[in-house]
N, C-alpha and C positions, 0 to 999 in steps of 0.2 A: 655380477650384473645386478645382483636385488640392492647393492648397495649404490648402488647408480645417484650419480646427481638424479636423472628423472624420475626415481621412483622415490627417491627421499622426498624430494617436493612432489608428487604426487602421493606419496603418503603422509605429508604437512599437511597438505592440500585436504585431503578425505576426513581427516581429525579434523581440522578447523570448520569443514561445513557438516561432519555427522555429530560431534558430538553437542557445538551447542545448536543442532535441531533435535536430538533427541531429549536437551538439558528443556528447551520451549515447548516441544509435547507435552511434556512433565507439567511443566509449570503453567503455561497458558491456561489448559482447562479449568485445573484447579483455582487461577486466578478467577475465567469466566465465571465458574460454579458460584464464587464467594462473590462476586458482584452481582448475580442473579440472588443469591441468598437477601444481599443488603437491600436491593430492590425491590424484591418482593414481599420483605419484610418491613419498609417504611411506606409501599402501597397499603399493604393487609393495614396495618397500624390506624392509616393515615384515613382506611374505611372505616374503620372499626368506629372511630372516635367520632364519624359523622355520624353513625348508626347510634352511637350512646349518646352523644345529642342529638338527637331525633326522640330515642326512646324518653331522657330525660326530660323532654318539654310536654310528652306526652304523660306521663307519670305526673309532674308536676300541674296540668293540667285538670289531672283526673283525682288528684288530692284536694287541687284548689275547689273543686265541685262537691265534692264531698263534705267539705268542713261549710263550707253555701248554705248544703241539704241543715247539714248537723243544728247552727246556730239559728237558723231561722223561726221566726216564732211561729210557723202553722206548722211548722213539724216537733217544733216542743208543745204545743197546744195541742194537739194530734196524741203523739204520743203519751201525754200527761191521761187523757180523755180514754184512750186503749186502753191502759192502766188500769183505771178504774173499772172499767166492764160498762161504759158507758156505751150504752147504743141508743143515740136519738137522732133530731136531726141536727145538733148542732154538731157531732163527728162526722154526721157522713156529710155535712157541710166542710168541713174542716180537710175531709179526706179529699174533696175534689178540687178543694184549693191549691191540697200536696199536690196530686196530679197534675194541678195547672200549672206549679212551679217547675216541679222536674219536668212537662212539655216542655217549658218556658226553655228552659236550661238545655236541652237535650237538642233543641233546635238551633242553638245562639252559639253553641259550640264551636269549632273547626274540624271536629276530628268524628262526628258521628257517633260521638256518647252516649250512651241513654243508663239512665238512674232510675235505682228504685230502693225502698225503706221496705227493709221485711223483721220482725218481730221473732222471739226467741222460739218460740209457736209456729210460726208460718203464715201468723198475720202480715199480707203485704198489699205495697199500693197497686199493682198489678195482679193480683190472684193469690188464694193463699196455699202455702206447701206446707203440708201436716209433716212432709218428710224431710224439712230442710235440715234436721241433726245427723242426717242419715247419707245426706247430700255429698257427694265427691270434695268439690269443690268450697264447701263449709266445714268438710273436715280437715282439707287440705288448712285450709285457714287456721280453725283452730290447734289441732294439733301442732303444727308445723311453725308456726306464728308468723305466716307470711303474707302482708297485707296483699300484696301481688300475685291473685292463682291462677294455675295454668289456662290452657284455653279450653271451653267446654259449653257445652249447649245450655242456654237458657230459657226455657219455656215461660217464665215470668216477667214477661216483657210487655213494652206496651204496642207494638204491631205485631202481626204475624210473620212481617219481613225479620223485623229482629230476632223471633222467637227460634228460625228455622237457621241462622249464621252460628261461626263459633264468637266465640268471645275471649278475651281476657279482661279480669277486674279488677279492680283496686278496694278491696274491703276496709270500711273503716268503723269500729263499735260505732253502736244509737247509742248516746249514751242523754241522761237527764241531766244539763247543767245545771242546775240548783243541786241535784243528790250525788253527781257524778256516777249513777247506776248503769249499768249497759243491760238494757233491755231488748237489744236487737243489733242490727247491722243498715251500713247505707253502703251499697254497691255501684258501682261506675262501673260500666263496662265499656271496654275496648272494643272494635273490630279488629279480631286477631288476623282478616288479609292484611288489612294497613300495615302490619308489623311484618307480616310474612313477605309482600311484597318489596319492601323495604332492606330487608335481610338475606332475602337470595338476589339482590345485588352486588353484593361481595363476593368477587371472586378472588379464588386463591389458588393462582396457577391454575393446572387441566387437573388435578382432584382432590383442591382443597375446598370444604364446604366450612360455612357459618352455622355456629347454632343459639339462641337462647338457652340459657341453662338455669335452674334454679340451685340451690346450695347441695340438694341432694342430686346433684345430676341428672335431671329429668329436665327431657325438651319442656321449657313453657308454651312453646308454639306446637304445632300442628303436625304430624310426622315424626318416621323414626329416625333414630340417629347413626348412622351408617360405620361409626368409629366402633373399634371392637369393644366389649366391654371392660377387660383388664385394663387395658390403655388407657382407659377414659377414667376406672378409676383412681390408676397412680398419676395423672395427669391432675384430676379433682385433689388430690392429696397431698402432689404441692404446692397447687396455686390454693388451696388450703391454709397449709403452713407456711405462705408465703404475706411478709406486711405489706407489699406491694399492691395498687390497684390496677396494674397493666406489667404484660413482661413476653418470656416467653420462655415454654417447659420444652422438651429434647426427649423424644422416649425410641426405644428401639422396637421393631415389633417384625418379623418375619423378613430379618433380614434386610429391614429397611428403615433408614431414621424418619421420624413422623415429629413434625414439627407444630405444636399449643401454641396456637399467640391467644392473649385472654386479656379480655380489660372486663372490669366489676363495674357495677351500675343498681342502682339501688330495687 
């Protein structure tokens, strides 16, 4: 009786509709997962790139202001006059000119800049800091040689609205165009919410975050970085060794794949 016409076609039958739905469990998911993969990974992309042109117009920005400060003749006439150890009234004329320039500049902006010229010393147009070698953010610079330093408090500003925000800067030497000597620094600062605001707009799935990063792996922005520390450094190690300006690293970590997308920006 098992060999029955009806149970051979009911056992046709059960094979034709069990095995390809269990061949579609199989395969469907794994289909969804990889078109959720592609997806999410030409959105992240496709933020990223607007966030690097954001960040680039702003950098470029805050360079163009900078070489403004650098070439202009009351800050070479200025600077020339500091030099010397000249204190009369024709520097402290001189200095309120800078001052009027960098107002000038700081207001005419887009972006809520504010500039200042500070000396190897701690002679600056805003107040002077005997402690600027000692300073976080000027070591970061020098040692580091990163015109771009993180974000950190300014007290040498020209309001007390600005003095109490964070900041990021754009350092660029004082230097003497006739001697080419650097005798100081000219500063652009950033409002680091502008940037922050900006950046936690990117969302990546339900718990992927954005960060700024500088070459040694530290947030340039405000906050810590939630990624474990090993991960992040074999992560930096081959978007490192990689010639690439954008891409994306694969790392494994507690049983779980953790997915880098990274694009570089100056």
């Amino acid at each position: 009786m098992f060999f029955s016409l009806r149970n051979r076609l009911f056992l046709v039958f059960t094979c034709l509709l069990t095995i390809p739905f269990i061949i579609l469990s199989i395969i469907i998911p794994s289909w969804f997962t990889t078109i959720i993969e592609e997806q999410t990974e030409d959105l992240t992309v496709g933020m990223m790139d607007q966030y690097a042109l954001y960040i680039d117009s702003i950098t470029t920005q805050a360079e163009d202001l900078g070489k403004q400060v650098l070439v202009n003749n009351t800050t070479q006439e200025w600077l020339k006059l500091v030099k010397q150890g000249t204190a009369n009234e024709e520097s402290l004329l001189l200095k309120t000119q800078l001052n009027q320039l960098l107002s000038s500049m700081m207001i005419n902006n887009s972006h809520e800049m504010s500039i200042s010229v500070q000396l190897n010393d701690g002679t600056g147009t805003w107040g002077n800091n005997p402690s600027l070698p000692e300073t976080g953010w000027f070591q970061d610079f020098n040692q580091n040689k990163q015109p771009f330093v993180k974000s950190h408090i300014d007290p040498f500003q020209q309001s007390q609205e600005m003095r109490s925000r964070k900041v990021n800067s754009y350092i660029l030497p004082l230097v003497d165009t006739n001697t080419l000597f650097s005798s100081g620094i000219i500063k652009v600062n950033i409002p680091s919410a502008m940037l922050e605001t900006a950046i936690n707009k990117i969302t990546i799935g339900q718990n992927g975050r954005a960060y700024l990063l500088n070459q040694q792996g530290t947030n340039v922005l405000s906050g810590k970085i939630a990624t474990p520390n090993e991960i992040l450094e074999y992560s930096l190690a081959q978007i490192t060794n990689n010639d690439n300006q954008e891409g994306l690293v694969e790392a494994a970590y507690q049983m779980r794949s953790i997915l880098f997308f990274f694009k570089s920006s100056q």
